[in-house]
C-alpha positions as CSV (number, residue, x, y, z in Angstrom):
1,X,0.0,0.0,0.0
2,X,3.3,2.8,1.0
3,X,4.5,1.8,-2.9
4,X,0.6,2.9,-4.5
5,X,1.0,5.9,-2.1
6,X,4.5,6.5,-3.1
7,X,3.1,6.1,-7.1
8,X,0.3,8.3,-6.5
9,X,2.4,10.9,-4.9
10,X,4.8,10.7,-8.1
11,X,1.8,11.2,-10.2
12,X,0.3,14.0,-8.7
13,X,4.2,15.9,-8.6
14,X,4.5,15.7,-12.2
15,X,1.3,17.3,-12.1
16,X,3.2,20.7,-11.5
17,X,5.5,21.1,-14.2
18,X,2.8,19.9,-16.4
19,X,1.2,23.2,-15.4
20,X,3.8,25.5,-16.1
21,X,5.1,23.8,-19.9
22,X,1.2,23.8,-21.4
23,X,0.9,27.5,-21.7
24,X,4.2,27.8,-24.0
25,X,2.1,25.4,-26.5
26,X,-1.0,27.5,-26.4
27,X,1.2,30.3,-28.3
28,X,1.7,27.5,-31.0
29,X,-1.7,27.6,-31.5
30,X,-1.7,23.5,-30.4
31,X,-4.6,23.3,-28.3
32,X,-4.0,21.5,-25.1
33,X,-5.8,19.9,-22.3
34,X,-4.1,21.1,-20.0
35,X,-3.6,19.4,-16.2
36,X,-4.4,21.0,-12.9
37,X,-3.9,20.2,-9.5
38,X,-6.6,18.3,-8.1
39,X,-7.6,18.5,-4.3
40,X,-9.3,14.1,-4.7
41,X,-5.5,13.6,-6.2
42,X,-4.2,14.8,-3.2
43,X,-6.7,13.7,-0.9
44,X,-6.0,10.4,-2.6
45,X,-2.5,10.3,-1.6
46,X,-3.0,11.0,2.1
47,X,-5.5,8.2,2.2
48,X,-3.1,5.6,0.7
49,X,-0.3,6.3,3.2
50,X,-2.9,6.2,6.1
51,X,-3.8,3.2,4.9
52,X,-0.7,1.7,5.0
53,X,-0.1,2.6,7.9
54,X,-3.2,1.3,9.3
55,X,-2.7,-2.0,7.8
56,X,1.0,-2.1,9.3
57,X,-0.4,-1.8,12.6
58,X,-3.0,-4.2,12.2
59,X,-0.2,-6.4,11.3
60,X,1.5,-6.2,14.1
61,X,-1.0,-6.2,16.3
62,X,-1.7,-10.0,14.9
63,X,1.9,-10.6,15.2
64,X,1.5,-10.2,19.1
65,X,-1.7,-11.8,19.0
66,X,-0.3,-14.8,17.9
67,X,2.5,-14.9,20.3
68,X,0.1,-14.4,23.2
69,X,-2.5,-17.0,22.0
C-alpha cells in the first residue's frame, strides 16, 4: 500500500510542471488539455499512506496476538 501511495504521490508531482510547460504550446496555436492540480489527487495520496499505515499496525497487532495465543 506505501508503494501505491508513493506512485500516487509521483503522479500527482508531475502534475506541476505539467502546469507550467502547457501555456508555452498555447502560443503555438496547439490546443491543449491542459492538467491541474486536483484537491481528490491529493486527498487520494494521504489516504493511501494512512492506509498503509493502518494495515501495518494491524499487522503487528496480529503478530503479538499470535504470540500471546
Amino acid at each position: 500500500m506505501r508503494a501505491i501511495g508513493w506512485a500516487l504521490l509521483a503522479i500527482q508531482l508531475l502534475d506541476v510542471p505539467l502546469l507550467l510547460i502547457v501555456p508555452s504550446f498555447e502560443g503555438m496555436g496547439v490546443r491543449v488539455d491542459g492538467s491541474s492540480i486536483s484537491i481528490g489527487g491529493w486527498l487520494s495520496v494521504l489516504v493511501a499512506f494512512i492506509l498503509a499505515r493502518v494495515f501495518a499496525e494491524g499487522a503487528a497487532l496480529r503478530e503479538d496476538l499470535e504470540g500471546t495465543v
